[in-house]
N, C-alpha and C positions, 0 to 999 in steps of 0.2 A: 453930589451932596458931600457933604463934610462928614468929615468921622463923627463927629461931635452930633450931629446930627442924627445921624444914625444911631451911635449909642443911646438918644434920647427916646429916640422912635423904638427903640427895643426893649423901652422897659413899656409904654404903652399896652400894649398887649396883654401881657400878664396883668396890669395895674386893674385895666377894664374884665380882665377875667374874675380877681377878686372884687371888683365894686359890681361884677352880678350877682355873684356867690354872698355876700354878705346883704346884696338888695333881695334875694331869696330866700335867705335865714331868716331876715325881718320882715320879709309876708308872710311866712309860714306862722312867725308868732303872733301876728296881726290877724289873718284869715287863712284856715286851711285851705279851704274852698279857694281865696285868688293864689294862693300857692300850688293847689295841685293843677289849677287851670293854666297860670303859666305853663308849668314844667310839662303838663298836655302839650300844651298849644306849641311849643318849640319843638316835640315831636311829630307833632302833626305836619306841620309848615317844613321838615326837614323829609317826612315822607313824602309829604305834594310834591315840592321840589325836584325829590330825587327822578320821581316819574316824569315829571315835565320835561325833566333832561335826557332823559332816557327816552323817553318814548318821541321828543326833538329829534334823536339821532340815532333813531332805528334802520333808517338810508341809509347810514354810514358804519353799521357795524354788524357782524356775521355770529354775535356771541351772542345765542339764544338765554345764556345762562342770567345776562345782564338784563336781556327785557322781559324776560320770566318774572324775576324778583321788581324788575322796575313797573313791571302791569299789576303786580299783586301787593305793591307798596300802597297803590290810588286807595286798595278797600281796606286797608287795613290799616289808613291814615282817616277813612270814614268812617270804621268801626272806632276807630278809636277819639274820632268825635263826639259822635252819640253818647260812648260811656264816659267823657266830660262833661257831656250835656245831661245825663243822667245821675251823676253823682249827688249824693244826700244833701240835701240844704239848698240844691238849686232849684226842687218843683218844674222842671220840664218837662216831667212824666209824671206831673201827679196818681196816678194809677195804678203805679208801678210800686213794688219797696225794693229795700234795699241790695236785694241780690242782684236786681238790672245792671247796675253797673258794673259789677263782677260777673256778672254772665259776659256780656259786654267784652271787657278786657280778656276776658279767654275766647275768646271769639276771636279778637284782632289777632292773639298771641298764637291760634291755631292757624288762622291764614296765615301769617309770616311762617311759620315752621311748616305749614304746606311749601309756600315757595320754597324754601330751603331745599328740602328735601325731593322737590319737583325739579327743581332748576339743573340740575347739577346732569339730569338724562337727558337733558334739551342740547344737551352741548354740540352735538353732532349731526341733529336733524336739523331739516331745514325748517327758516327761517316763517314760525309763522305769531305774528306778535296779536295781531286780532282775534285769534282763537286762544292765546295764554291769558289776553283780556278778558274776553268772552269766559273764558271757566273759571277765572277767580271771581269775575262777575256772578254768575248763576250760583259759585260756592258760597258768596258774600249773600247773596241775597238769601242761600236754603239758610243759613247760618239764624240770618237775622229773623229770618219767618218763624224759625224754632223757639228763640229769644223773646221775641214779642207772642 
């Protein structure tokens, strides 16, 4: 490639950084609701992710600490659907009021800081990624039975 090129290609980046940033200011003043559902949903889609890759290449790595947080990412990309799905003005839980969603989000935000706080003693035992699934699963689930 040519310099010239390059230098072209290097403003791209940034350029696309501000024409999302400024297409998010102007949904929020258009609709809170598709505003906070984007900025979910790129959380969400960044959690799924990260477990898909993680838990891809649990053959390949000895670091409990990475598939701890990479197993406890799946529920706490799910927790944090539902309280998109729940949020005010959407009626997906007619039933519900307005605390589900904020119960919700402390939910997700306590399973994440479980993993944190769990992961970091996995360092050294062995390798076991189906039972770090398994107990964010059953945690995810008492979580959510308490919730609803």
């Amino acid at each position: 490639m040519r310099s010239s090129q390059i230098l072209r290609m290097s403003y791209l980046r940034p350029l696309a950084a501000v024409v999302v940033l400024v297409g998010l200011y102007l949904t929020s003043l258009y609709s809170y609701n598709l505003f906070h559902g984007l900025v979910e949903s790129f959380g969400i889609v960044v959690a799924a992710a990260t477990f898909v890759v993680v838990w891809n290449a649990r053959a390949y790595t000895s670091n409990n600490y990475v598939l701890c947080l990479g197993a406890a990412l799946i529920f706490v990309a799910g927790v944090d659907l539902l309280h998109t799905l729940a949020y005010e003005g959407l009626d997906v839980f007619p039933d519900y009021d307005t605390d589900l969603p904020t119960q919700l989000w402390l939910v997700g935000r306590y399973l994440h800081v479980l993993a944190l706080l769990v992961s970091p003693f996995l360092l050294r035992r062995p390798r076991r990624a189906h039972a770090c699934l398994a107990g964010f699963g059953v945690l995810a689930a008492v979580f959510l039975v308490l919730v609803f």
